[in-house]
C-alpha positions in Angstrom: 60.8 27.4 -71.0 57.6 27.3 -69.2 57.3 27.9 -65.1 56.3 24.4 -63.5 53.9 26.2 -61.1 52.2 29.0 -62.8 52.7 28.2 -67.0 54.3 31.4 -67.5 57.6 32.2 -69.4 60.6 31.8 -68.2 64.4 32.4 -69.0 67.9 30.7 -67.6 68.8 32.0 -64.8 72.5 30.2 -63.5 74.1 26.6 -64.2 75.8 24.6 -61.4 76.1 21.4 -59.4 75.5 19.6 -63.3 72.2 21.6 -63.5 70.2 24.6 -65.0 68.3 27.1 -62.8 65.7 29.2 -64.5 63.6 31.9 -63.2 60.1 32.7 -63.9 59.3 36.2 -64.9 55.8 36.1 -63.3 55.9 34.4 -60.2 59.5 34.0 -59.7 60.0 30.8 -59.0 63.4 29.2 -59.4 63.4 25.7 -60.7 65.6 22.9 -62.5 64.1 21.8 -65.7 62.4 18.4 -65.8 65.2 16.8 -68.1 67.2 17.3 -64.8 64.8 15.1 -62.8 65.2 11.8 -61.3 62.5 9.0 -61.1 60.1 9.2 -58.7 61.1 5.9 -57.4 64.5 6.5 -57.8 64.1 10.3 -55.6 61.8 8.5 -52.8 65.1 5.6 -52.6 67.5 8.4 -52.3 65.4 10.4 -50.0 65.1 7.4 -47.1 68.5 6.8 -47.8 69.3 10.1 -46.4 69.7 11.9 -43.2 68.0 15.3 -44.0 67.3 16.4 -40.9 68.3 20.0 -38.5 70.6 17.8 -36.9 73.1 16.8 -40.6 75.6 19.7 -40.2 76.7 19.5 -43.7 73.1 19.4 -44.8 72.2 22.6 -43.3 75.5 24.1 -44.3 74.0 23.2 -48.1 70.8 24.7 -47.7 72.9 28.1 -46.0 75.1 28.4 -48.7 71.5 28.9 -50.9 69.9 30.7 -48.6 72.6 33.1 -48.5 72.3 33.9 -52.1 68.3 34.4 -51.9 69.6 37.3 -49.3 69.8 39.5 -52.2 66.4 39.0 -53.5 64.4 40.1 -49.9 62.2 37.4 -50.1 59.4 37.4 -47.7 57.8 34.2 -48.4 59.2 30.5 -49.8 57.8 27.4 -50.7 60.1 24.5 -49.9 58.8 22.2 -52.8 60.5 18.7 -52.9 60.7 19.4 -49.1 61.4 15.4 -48.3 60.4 13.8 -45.0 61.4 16.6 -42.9 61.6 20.3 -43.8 64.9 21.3 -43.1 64.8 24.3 -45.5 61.4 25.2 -44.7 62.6 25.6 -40.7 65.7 27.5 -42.0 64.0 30.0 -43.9 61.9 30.9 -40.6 64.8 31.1 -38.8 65.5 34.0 -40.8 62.2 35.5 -40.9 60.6 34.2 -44.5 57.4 32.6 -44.3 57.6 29.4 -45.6 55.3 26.0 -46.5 56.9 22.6 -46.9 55.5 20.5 -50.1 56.6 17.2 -51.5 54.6 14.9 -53.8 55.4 11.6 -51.9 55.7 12.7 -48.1 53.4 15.7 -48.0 51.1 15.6 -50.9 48.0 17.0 -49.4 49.8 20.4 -48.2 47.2 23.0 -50.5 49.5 24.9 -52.8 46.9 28.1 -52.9 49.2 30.5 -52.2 51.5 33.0 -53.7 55.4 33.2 -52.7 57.9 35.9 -53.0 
């Protein structure tokens, strides 16, 4: 398996939630492979249908529950990629002191992705 942002190898990390999470050895990005994507017309349909915002509850709780597990890691910097209209993660992650930069191809496309993350 092959990192989405940075080509390098990578090896399976954890399963859950009907998905695989793999972690690249060079950057160290965690991602879900592309067999686990949806559409892009289908994701932007589910997206507006949503209501990701700071003020969803059990939407923060979500993102918690993983942020919780990245404690172990002492990550310093994150990008949120796939961050949908409004960057919940990206504002929960500062909250706890790790830089973070939202991205998403169809509401933020032209954030620059120059930079390296923990």
């Amino acid at each position: 398996m092959k990192c989405p942002l940075c080509s390098s190898s990578a090896h399976f990390l954890t399963s859950g939630e009907d998905r695989q999470y793999w972690l690249c050895s060079t950057c160290r990005a965690i991602f879900v492979p592309a067999s686990f994507h949806i559409s892009i017309n289908e994701e932007v349909k589910r997206y507006l249908k949503h209501e990701n915002s700071i003020e969803n509850e059990g939407y923060v709780q979500m993102f918690q529950e993983k942020i919780d597990l990245l404690k172990n890691y002492k990550i310093k910097s994150a990008l949120d990629y796939g961050c949908g209209y409004e960057p919940v993660l990206k504002s929960l992650l500062e909250e706890q002191g790790i830089k973070s930069d939202g991205y998403d191809p169809n509401f933020f496309p032209d954030t620059p992705l120059d930079k390296q993350y923990d």
